[in-house]
C-alpha atoms as an extended CHARMM CRD file, in Angstrom:
* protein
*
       224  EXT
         1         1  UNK       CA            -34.7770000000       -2.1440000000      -35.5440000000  PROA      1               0.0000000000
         2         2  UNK       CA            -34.5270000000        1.1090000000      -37.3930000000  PROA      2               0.0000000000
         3         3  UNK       CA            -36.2260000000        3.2680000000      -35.0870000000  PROA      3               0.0000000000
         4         4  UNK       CA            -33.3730000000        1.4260000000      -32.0200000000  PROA      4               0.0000000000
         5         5  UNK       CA            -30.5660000000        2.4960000000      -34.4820000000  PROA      5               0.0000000000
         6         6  UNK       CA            -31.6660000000        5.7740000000      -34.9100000000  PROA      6               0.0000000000
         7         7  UNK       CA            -32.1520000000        6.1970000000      -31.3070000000  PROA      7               0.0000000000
         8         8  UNK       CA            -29.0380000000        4.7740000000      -30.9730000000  PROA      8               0.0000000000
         9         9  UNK       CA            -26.9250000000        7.6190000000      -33.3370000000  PROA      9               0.0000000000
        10        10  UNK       CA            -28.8030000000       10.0450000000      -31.5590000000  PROA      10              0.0000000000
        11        11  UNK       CA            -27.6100000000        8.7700000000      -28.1420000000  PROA      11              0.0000000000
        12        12  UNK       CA            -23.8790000000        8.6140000000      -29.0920000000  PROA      12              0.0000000000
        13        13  UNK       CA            -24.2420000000       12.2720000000      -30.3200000000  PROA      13              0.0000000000
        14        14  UNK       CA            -25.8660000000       13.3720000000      -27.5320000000  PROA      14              0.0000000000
        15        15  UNK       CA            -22.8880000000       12.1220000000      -25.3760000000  PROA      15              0.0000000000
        16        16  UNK       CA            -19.9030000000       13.3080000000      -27.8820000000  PROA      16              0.0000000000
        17        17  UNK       CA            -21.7780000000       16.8570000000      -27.2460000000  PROA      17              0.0000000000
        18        18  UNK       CA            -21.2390000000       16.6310000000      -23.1740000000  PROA      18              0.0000000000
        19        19  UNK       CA            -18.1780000000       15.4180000000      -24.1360000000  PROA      19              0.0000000000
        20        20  UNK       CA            -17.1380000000       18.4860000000      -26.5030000000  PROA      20              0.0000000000
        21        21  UNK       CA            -18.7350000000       20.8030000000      -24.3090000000  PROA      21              0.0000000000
        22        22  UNK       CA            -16.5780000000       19.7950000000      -21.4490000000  PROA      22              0.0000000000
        23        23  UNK       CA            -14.0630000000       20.1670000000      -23.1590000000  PROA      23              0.0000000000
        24        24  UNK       CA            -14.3420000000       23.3810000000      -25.1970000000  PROA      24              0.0000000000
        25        25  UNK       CA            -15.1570000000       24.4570000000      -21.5930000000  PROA      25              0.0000000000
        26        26  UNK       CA            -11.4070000000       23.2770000000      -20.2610000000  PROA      26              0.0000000000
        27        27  UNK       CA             -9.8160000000       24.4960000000      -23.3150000000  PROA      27              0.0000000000
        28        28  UNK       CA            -11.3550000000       28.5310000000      -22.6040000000  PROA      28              0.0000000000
        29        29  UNK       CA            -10.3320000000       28.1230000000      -18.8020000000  PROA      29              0.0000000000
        30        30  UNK       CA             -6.8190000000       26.7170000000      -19.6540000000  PROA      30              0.0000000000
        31        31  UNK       CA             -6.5730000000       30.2670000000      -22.0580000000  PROA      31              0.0000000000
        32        32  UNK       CA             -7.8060000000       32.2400000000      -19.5920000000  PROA      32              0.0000000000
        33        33  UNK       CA             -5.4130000000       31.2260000000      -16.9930000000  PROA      33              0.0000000000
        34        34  UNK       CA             -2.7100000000       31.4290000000      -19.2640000000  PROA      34              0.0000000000
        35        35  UNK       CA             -3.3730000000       35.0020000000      -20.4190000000  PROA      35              0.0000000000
        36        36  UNK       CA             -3.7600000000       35.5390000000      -16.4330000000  PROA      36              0.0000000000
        37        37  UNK       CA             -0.3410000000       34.4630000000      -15.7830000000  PROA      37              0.0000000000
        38        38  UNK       CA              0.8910000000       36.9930000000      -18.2840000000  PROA      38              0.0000000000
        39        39  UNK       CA             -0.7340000000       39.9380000000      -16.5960000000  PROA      39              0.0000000000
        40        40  UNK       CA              1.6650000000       41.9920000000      -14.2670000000  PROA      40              0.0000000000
        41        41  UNK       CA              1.4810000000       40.9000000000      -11.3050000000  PROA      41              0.0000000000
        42        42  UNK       CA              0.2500000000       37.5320000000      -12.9460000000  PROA      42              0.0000000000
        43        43  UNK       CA             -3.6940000000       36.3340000000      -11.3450000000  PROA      43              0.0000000000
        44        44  UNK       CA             -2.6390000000       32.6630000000      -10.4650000000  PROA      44              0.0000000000
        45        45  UNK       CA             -5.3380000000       29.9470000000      -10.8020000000  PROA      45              0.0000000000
        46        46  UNK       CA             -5.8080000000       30.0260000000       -7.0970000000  PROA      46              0.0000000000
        47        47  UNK       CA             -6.5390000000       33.9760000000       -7.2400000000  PROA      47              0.0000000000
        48        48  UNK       CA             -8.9190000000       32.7910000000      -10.0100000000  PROA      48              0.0000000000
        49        49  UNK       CA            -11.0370000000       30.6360000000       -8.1920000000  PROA      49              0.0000000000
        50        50  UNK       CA            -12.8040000000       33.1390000000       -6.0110000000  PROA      50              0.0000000000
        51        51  UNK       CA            -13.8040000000       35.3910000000       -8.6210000000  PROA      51              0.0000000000
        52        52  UNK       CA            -17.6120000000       35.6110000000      -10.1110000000  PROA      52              0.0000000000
        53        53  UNK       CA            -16.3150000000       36.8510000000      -13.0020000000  PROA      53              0.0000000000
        54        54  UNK       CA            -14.0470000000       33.7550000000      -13.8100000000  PROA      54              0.0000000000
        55        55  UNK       CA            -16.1430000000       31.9750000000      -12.6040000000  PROA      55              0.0000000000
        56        56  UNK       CA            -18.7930000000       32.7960000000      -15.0190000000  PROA      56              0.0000000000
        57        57  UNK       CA            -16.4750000000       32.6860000000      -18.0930000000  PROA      57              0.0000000000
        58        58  UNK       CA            -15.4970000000       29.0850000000      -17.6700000000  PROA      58              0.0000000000
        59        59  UNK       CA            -18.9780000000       27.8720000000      -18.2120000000  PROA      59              0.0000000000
        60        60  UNK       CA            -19.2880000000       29.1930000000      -21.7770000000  PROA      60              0.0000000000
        61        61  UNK       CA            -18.6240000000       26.4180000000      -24.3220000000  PROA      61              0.0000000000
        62        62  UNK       CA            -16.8620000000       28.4860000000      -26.1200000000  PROA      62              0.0000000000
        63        63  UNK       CA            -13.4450000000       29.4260000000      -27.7530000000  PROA      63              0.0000000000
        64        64  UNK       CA            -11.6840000000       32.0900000000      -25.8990000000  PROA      64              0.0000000000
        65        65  UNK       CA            -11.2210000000       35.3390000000      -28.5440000000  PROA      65              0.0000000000
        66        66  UNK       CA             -9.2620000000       38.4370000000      -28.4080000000  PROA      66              0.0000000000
        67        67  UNK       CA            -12.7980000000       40.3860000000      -27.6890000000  PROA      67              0.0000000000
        68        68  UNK       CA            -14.0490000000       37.4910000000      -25.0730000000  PROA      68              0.0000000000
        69        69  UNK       CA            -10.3710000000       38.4680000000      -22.7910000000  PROA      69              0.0000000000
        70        70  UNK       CA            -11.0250000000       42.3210000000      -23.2640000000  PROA      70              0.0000000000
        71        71  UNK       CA            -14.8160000000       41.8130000000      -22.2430000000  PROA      71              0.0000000000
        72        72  UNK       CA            -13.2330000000       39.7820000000      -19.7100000000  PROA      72              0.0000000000
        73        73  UNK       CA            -10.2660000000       41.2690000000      -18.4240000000  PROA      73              0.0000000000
        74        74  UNK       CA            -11.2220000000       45.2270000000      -16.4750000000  PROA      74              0.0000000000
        75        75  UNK       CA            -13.6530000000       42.2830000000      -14.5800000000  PROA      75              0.0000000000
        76        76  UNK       CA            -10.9590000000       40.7170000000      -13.2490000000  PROA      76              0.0000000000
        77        77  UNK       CA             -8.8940000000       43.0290000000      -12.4130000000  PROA      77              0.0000000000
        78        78  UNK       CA            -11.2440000000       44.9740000000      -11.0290000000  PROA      78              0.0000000000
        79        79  UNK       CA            -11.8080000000       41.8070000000       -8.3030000000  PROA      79              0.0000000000
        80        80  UNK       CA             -8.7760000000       40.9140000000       -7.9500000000  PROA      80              0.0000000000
        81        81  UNK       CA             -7.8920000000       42.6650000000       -4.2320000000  PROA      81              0.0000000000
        82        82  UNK       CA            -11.0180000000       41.2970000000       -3.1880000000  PROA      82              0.0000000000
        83        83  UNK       CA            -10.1910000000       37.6650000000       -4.5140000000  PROA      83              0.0000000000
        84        84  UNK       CA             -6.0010000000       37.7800000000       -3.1530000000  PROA      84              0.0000000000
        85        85  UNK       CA             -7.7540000000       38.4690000000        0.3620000000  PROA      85              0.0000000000
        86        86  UNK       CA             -9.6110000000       35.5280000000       -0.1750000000  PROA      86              0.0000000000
        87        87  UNK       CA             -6.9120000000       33.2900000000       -1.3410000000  PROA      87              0.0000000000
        88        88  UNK       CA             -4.2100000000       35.0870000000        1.9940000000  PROA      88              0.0000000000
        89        89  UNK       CA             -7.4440000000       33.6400000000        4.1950000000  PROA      89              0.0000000000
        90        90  UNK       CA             -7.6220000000       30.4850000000        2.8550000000  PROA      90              0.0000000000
        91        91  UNK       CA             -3.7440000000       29.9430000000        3.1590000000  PROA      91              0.0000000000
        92        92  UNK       CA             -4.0770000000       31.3230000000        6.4100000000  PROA      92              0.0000000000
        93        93  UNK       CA             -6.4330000000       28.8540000000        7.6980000000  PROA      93              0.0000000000
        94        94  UNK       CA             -4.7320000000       26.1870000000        5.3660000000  PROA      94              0.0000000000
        95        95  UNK       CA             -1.7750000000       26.5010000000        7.4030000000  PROA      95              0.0000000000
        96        96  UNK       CA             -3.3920000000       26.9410000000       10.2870000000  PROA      96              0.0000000000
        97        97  UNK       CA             -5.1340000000       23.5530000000       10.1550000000  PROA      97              0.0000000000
        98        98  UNK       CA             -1.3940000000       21.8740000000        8.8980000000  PROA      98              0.0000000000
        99        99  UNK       CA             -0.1210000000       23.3490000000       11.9520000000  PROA      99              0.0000000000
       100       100  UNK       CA             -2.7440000000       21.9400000000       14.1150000000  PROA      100             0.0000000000
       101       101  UNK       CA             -2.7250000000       19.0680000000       12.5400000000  PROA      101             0.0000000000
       102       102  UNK       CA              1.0490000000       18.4400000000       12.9010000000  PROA      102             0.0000000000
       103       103  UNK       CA              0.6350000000       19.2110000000       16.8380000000  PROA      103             0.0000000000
       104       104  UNK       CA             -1.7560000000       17.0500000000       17.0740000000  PROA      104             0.0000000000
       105       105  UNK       CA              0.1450000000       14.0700000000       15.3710000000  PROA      105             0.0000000000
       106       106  UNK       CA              3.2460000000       15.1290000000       17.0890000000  PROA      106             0.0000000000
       107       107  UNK       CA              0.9600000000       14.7580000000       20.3860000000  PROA      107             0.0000000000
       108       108  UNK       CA              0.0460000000       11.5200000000       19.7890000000  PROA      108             0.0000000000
       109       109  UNK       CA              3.4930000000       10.0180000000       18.3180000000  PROA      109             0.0000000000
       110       110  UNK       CA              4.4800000000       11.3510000000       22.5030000000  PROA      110             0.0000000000
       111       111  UNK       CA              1.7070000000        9.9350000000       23.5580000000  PROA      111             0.0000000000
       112       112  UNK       CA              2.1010000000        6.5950000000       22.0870000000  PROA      112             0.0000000000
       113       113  UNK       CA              6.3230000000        6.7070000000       23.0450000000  PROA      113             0.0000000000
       114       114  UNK       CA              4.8340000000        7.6380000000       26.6300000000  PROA      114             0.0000000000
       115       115  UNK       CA              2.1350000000        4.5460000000       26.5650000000  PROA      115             0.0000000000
       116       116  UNK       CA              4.9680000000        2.2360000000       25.5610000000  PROA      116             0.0000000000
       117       117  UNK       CA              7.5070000000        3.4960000000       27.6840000000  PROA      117             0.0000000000
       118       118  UNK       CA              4.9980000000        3.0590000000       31.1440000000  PROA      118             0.0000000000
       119       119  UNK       CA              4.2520000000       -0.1270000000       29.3900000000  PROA      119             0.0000000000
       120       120  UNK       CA              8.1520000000       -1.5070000000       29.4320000000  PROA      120             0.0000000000
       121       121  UNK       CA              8.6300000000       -0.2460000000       32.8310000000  PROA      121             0.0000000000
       122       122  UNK       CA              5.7760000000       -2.1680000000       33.8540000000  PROA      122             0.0000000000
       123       123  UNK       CA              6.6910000000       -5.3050000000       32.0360000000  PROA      123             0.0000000000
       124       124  UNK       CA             10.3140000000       -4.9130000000       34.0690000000  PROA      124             0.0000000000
       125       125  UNK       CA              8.7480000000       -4.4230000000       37.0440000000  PROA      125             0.0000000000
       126       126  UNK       CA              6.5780000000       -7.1230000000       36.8720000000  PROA      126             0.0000000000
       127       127  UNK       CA              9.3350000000       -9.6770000000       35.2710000000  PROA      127             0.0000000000
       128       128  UNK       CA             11.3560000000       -8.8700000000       38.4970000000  PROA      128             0.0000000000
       129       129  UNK       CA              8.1420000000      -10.2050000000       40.4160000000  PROA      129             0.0000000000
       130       130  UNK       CA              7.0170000000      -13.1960000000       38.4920000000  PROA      130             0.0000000000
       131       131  UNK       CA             11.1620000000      -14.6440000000       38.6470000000  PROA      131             0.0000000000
       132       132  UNK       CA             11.0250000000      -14.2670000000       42.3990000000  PROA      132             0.0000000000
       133       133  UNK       CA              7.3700000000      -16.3100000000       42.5290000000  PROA      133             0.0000000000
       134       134  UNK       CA              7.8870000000      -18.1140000000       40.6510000000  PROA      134             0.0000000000
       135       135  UNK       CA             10.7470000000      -19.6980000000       42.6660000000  PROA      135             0.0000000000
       136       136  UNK       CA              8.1260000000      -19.4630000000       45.7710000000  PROA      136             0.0000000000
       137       137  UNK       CA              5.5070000000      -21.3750000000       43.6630000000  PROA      137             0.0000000000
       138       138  UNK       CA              8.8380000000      -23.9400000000       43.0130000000  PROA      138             0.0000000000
       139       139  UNK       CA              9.0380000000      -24.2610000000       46.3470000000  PROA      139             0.0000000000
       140       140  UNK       CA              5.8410000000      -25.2750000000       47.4770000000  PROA      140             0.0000000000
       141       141  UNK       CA              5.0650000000      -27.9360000000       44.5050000000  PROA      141             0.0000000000
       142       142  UNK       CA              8.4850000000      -29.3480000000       45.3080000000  PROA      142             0.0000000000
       143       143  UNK       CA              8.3630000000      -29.3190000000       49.1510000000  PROA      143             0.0000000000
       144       144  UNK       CA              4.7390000000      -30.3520000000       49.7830000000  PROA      144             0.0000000000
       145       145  UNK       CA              3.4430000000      -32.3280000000       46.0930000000  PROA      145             0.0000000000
       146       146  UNK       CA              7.0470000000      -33.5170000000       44.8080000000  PROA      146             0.0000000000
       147       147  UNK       CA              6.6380000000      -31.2710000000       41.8450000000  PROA      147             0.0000000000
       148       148  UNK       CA              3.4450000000      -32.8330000000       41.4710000000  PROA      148             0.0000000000
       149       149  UNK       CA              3.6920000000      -36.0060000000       41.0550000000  PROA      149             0.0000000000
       150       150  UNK       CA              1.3480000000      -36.6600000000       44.0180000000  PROA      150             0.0000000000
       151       151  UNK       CA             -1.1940000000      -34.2680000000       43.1730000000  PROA      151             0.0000000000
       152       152  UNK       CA             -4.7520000000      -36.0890000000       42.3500000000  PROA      152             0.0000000000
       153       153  UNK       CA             -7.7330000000      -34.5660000000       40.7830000000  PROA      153             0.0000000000
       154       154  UNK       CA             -9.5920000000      -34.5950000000       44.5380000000  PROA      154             0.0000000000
       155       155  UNK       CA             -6.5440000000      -32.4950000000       45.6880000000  PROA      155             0.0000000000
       156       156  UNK       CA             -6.6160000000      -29.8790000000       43.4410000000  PROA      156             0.0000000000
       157       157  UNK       CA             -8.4170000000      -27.2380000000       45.0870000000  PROA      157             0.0000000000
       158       158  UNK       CA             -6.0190000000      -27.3870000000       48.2480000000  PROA      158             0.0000000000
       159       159  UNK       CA             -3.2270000000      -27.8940000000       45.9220000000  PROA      159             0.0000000000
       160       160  UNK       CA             -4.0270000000      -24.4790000000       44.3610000000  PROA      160             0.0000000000
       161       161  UNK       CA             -4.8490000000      -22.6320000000       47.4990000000  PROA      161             0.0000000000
       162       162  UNK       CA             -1.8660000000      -24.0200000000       48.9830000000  PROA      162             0.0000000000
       163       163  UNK       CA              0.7210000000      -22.5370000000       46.4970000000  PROA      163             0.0000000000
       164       164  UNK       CA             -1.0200000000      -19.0040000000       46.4130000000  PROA      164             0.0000000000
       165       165  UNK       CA             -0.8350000000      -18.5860000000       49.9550000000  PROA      165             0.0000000000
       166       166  UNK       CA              2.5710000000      -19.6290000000       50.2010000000  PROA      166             0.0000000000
       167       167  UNK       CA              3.6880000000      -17.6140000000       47.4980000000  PROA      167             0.0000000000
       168       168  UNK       CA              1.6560000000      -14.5680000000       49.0320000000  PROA      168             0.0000000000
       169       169  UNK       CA              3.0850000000      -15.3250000000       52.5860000000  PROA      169             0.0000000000
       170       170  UNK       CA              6.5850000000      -15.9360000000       51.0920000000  PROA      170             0.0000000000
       171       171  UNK       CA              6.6390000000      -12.4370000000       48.8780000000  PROA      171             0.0000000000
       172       172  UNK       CA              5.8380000000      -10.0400000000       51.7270000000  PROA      172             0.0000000000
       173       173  UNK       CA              8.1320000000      -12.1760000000       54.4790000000  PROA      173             0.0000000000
       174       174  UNK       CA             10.7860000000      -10.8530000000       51.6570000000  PROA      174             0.0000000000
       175       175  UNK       CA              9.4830000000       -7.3460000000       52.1290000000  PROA      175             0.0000000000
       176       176  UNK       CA              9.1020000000       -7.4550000000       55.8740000000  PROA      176             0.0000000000
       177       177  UNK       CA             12.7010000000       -8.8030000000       55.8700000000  PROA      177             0.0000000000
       178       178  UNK       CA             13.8660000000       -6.2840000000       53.2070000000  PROA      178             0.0000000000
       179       179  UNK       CA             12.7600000000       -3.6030000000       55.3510000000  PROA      179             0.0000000000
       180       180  UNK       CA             14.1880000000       -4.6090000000       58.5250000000  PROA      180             0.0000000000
       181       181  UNK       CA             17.4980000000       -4.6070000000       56.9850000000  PROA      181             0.0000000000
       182       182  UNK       CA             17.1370000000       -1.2580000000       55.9320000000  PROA      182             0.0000000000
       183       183  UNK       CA             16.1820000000       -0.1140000000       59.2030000000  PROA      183             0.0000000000
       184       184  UNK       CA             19.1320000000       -1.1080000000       60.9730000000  PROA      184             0.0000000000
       185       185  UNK       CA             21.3810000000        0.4090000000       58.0960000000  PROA      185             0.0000000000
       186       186  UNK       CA             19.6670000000        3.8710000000       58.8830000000  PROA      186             0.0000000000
       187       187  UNK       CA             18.7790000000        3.5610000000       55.1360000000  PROA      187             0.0000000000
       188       188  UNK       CA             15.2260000000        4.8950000000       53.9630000000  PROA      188             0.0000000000
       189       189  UNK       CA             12.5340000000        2.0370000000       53.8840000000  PROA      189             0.0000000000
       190       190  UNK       CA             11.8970000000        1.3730000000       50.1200000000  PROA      190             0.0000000000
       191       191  UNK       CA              7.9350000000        2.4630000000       49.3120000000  PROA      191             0.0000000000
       192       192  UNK       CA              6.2160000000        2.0340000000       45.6440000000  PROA      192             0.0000000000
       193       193  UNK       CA              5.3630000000        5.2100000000       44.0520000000  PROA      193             0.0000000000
       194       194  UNK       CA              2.2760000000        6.1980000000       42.4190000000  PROA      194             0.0000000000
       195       195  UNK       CA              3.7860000000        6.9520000000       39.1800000000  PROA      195             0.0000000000
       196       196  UNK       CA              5.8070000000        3.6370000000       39.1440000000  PROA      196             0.0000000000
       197       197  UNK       CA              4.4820000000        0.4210000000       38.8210000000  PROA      197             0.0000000000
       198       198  UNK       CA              4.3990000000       -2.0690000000       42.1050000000  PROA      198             0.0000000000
       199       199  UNK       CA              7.0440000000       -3.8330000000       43.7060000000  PROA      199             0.0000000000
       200       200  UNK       CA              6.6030000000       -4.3040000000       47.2620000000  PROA      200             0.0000000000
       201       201  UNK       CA              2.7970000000       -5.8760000000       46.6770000000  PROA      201             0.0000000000
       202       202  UNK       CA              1.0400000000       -8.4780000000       44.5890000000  PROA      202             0.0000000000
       203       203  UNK       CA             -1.4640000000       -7.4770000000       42.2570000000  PROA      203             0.0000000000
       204       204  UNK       CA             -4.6490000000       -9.7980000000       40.8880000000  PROA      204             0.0000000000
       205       205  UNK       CA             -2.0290000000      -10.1480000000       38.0570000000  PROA      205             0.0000000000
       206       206  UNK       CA              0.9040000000      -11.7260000000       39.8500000000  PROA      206             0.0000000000
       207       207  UNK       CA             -1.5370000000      -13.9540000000       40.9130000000  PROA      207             0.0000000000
       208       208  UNK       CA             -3.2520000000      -15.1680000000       38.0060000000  PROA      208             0.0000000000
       209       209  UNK       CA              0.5290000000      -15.3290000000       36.5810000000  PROA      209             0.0000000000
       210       210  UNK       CA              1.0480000000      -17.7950000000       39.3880000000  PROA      210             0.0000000000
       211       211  UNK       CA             -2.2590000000      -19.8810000000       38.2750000000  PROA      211             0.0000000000
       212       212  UNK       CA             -1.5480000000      -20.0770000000       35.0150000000  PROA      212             0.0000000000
       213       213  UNK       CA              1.9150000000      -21.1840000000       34.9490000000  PROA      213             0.0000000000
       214       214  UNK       CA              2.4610000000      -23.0270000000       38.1970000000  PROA      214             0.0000000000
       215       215  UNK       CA             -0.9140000000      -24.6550000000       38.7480000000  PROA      215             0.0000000000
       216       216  UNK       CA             -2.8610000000      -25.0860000000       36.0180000000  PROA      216             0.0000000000
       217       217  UNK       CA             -0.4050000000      -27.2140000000       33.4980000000  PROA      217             0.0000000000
       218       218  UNK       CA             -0.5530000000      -29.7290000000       36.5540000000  PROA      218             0.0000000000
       219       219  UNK       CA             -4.0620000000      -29.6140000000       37.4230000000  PROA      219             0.0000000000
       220       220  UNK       CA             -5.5480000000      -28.9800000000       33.9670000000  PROA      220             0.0000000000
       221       221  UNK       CA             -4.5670000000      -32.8270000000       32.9710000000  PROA      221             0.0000000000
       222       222  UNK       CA             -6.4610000000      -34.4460000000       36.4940000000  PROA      222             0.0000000000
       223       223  UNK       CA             -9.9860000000      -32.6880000000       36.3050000000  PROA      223             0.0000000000
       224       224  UNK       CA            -10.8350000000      -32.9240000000       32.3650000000  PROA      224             0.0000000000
């Protein structure tokens, strides 16, 4: 029990002497960077850092005297070009990489408004689509199933391949008929552009839209 206490006290020593060395260590670099500042033109901390000499200084445990700054001094002065050439570089490349970095954030915030501007002229385009068949789709199911009420599980295959195909044949009659009318009004025929999203064709999309929405919620209940 002794021999654990004594262990002990030697332990807790031990540590208040990393502890005091650290900081009799911050203390002499605080003084030296002070004294620094007073010089004419002043070595800032950031001068400091890429200088052996400093460097070396800060690792001695020990109280900064009047003798310790005039050992110390001609040694930094004597490196300090070397170390402000340093310090321009690294402020240099610094704002270098700020600037790249800035580009590169201000490439992606265009990016993204780019992405979600192609993405809302899409969504237009294709909300123009779905309204007109969907009111195709209403045809059909009304016409030929009575809005469904005479659909039954053994008719759901033609049911579905019924209102796809009339949607399909109904959408590019529209076209056809779109472009005759612009024919005989000498007016250029309308054609979808390769930076534009479609509107004279249907996509897999417009058709699984169709699925979805018009002919599953009435199949869906007849063939679980």
């Amino acid at each position: 029990m002794v021999s654990y206490r004594i262990n002990e006290c030697q332990q807790n020593r031990g540590e208040r002497s990393i502890r005091e060395v650290d900081e009799a260590k911050d203390l002499r670099r605080a003084e030296i960077e002070r004294r620094c500042l007073a010089l004419y033109p002043p070595l800032t901390a950031a001068v400091l850092s890429h200088m052996d000499s400093f460097t070396a200084a800060i690792q001695i445990p020990n109280e900064l005297t009047d003798k310790d700054w005039e050992y110390l001094k001609p040694r930094l002065l004597a490196q300090r070009e070397m170390a402000e050439s340093k310090e321009i570089e690294r402020l240099k490349e610094s704002q270098l990489l700020q600037a790249k970095t800035e580009e590169r954030r201000q490439q992606e915030a265009r990016s993204k408004q780019d992405k979600q501007s192609m993405d809302d002229q899409w969504e237009d385009a294709q909300r123009l689509i779905r309204d007109q068949i969907n009111l195709y789709a209403d045809e059909i199911i009304k016409k030929n199933w009575n809005d469904g009420t005479t659909l039954t599980k053994d008719k759901c295959a033609q049911f579905a391949a019924e209102v796809l195909m009339h949607v399909r044949t109904r959408f590019y009659a529209h076209v056809e008929e779109e472009d005759a009318i612009a024919w005989a009004s000498g007016v250029a025929v309308k054609s979808d552009s390769a930076d534009e999203p479609p509107t004279r064709k249907l996509i897999l999309e417009n058709m699984k839209w169709i699925y979805d929405n018009k002919i599953k919620p009435l199949t869906q209940q007849l063939v679980k």
